[in-house]
C-alpha positions in Angstrom: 110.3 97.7 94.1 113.3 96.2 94.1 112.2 93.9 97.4 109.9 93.0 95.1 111.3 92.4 92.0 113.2 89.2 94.5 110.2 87.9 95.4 107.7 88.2 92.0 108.6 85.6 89.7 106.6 86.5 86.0 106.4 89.6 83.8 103.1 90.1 84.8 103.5 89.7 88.9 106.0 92.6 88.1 103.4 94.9 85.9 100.9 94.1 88.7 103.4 94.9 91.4 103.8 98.2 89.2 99.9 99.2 88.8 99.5 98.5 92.6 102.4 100.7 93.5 101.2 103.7 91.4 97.9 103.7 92.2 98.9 103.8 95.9 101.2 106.4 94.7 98.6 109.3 95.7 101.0 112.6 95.3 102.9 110.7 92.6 106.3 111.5 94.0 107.5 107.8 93.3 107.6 106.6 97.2 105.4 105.5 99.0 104.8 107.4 102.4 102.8 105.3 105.5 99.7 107.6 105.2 99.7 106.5 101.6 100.0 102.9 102.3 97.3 103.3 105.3 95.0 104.8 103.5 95.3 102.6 100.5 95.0 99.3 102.7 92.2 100.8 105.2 89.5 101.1 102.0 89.8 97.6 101.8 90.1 95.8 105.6 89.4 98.5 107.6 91.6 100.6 109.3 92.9 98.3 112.6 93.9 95.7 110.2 95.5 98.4 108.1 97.4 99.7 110.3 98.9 96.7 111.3 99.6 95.6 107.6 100.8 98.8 107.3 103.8 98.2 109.7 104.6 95.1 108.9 105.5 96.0 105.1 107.4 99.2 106.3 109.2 97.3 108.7 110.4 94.8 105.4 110.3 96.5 102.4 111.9 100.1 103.8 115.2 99.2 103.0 116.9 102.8 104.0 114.2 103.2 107.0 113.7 106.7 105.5 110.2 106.0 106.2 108.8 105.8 102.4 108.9 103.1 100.3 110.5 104.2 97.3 110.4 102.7 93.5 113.5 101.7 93.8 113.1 99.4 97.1 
């Protein structure tokens, strides 16, 4: 979150930011693993597009390349 946190600007971007990440979030562990993020982005443009997406925000946002997103990035 913290990658985001840089690049949200209002209150409510954050608490958006927030919602999206825990509802992605599936085994509640507060990271965010690629089959998480996959299937999270596949239900809404298919899984192709998905998977691309996919990469690209793991490739940014996971600081530690531990290979989840966590809360804290």
């Amino acid at each position: 979150m913290t990658f985001l946190i840089a690049h949200l600007v209002t209150k409510e971007e954050m608490q958006e930011a927030q919602l999206a990440f825990q509802s992605l979030d599936k085994n509640n562990d507060g990271k965010l693993s690629h089959a998480e993020l996959l299937e999270g982005f596949a239900a809404t443009m298919g899984i192709n597009a998905a998977q691309i997406e996919v990469d690209r925000i793991m490739a940014v946002a996971d600081i530690d390349k531990n290979g989840h997103i966590d809360y804290s990035e």
